[in-house]
N, C-alpha and C positions, 0 to 999 in steps of 0.2 A: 820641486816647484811649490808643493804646499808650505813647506817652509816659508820660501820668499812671502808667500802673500798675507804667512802668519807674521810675518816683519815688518812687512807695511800695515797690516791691522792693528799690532800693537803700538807699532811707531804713532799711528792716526789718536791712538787711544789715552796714550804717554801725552801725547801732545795735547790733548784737553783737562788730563790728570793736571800736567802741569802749572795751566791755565789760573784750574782751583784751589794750587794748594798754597794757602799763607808763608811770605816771607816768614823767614826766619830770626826773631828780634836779637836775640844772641848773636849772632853773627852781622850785628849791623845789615839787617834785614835780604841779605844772602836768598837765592831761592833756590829750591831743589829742582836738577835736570835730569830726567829719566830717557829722554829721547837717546842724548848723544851715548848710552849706553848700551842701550838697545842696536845704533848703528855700528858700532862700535865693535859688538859680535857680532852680529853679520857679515861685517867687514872679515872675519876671522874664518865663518864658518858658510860662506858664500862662494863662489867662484867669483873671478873680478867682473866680468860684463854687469852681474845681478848685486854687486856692491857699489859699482856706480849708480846703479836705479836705486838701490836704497837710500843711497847720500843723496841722489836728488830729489829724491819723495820728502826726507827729511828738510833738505835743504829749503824747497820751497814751503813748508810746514812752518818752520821758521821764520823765513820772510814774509810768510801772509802773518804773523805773529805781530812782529819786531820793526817792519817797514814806517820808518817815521819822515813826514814829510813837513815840515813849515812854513807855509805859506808856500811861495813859488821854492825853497828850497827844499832839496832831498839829503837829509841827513843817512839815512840807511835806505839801501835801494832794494829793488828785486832781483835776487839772481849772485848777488855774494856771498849769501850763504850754502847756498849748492856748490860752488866752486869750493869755498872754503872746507864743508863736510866730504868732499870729491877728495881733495887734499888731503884729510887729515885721515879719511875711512883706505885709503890708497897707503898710506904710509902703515898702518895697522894690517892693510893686508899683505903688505910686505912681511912682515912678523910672522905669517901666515906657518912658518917651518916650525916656531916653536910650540903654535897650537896643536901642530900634529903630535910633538913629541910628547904631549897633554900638559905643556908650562907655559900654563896662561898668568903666572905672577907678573910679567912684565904689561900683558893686556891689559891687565888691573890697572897697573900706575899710569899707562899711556890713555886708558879711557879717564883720569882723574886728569892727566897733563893736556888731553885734550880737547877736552869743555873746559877747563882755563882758557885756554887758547881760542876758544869760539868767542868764550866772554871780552877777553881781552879786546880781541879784534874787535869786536862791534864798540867796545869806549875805545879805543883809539880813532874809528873812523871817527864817533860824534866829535872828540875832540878837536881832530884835523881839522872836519868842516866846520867848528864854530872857534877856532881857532885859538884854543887855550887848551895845553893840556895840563892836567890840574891833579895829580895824586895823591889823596889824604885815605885816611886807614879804613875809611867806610866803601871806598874805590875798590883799597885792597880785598876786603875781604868781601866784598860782591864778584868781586875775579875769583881770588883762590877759594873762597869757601866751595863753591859749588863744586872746584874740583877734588879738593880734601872730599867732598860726600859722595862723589861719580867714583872716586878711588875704592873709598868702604864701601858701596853699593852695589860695585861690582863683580864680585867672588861671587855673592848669591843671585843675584842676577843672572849673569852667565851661570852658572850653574842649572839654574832653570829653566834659561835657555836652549843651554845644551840637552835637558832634560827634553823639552818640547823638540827637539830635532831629533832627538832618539824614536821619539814615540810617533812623530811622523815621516819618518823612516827617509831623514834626509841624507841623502844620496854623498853629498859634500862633506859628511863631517867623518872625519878621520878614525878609523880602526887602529889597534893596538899598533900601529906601524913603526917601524923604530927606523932612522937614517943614521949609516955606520959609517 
C-alpha cells in the first residue's frame, strides 16, 4: 500500500513537472510526458482494483490539465481521460505475465504506443468537434514524438520504479518466479 500512494505522489508530481517543462523545438514543439509512464508501471506492478485508482487519479490529473471549453462549447470534457488511462493501464496489466517472467521490453514499447494513443485521441476529439480533421507533420510529431520519448524513458524509469517498490517492500512485485 505504501507503493500505491508513492504512485500517486509521483504521478501528482510528474504532472506539474510536466506543466513546466519547455516544448521541444526539434520535434516541432513535441512535449515531454512522465505521467503516462509512471501509470504505466503501476499498471504492471499493481493488482487491478489499485490500477484502476491509478488510471483515474491520472486520469482526472489530466482532464483538470487539458479540459478545453469554447464558449458554450466543450471540445475536451472531464472524465475521458480516466476512461481512456482505464483502458489503456487495463490492457498493460494484461501483459502483467511477462513482467513477472522480468520481460518488460514489451512494457517499454506499449508505454511509448500508449501516450501516442492518449495524444492521439485528444486531437482527434478537437478535430471531430470542430470538424476538420487536418494532418500535417507538426500534428505528427506532437503525437508520435512524445511516444518515441515515453518508449526511451522508460527502461529507466521503471527500473527505478521497480527500484522504489523493492525498497518499500511492495507486496505485488514478483520474485524470481518462473511459469513452465
Amino acid at each position: 500500500m505504501i507503493f500505491f500512494v508513492l504512485l500517486l505522489v509521483l504521478t501528482f508530481f510528474a504532472q506539474i513537472v510536466e506543466f513546466f517543462l519547455p516544448p521541444l523545438d526539434w520535434m516541432y514543439n513535441a512535449r515531454i510526458y512522465i505521467v503516462p509512464v509512471i501509470v504505466f508501471y503501476g499498471a504492471m506492478a499493481l493488482p487491478f482494483p489499485l490500477v484502476l485508482a491509478l488510471a483515474g487519479f491520472a486520469g482526472f490529473l489530466l482532464d483538470a490539465v487539458t479540459v478545453q471549453a469554447l464558449g458554450p462549447r466543450v471540445e475536451i470534457s472531464v472524465g475521458w481521460s480516466i476512461l481512456l488511462y482505464a483502458v489503456l493501464a487495463s490492457i498493460m496489466h494484461g501483459l502483467r505475465p511477462l513482467f513477472i517472467r522480468g520481460r518488460w521490453e514489451v512494457h517499454c514499447v506499449m508505454s511509448g504506443v500508449c501516450t501516442s494513443a492518449i495524444l492521439l485521441s485528444q486531437y482527434l476529439m478537437i478535430a471531430f468537434r470542430r470538424g476538420s480533421l487536418f494532418f500535417n507533420r507538426e500534428a505528427w510529431w506532437q503525437i508520435a514524438g512524445p511516444g518515441v520519448l515515453a518508449l526511451l524513458m522508460a527502461p529507466l524509469v521503471f527500473w527505478l520504479l521497480h527500484s522504489l517498490g523493492r525498497l518499500t517492500a511492495n507486496p505485488y512485485l514478483p520474485e524470481a518466479e518462473s511459469y513452465e
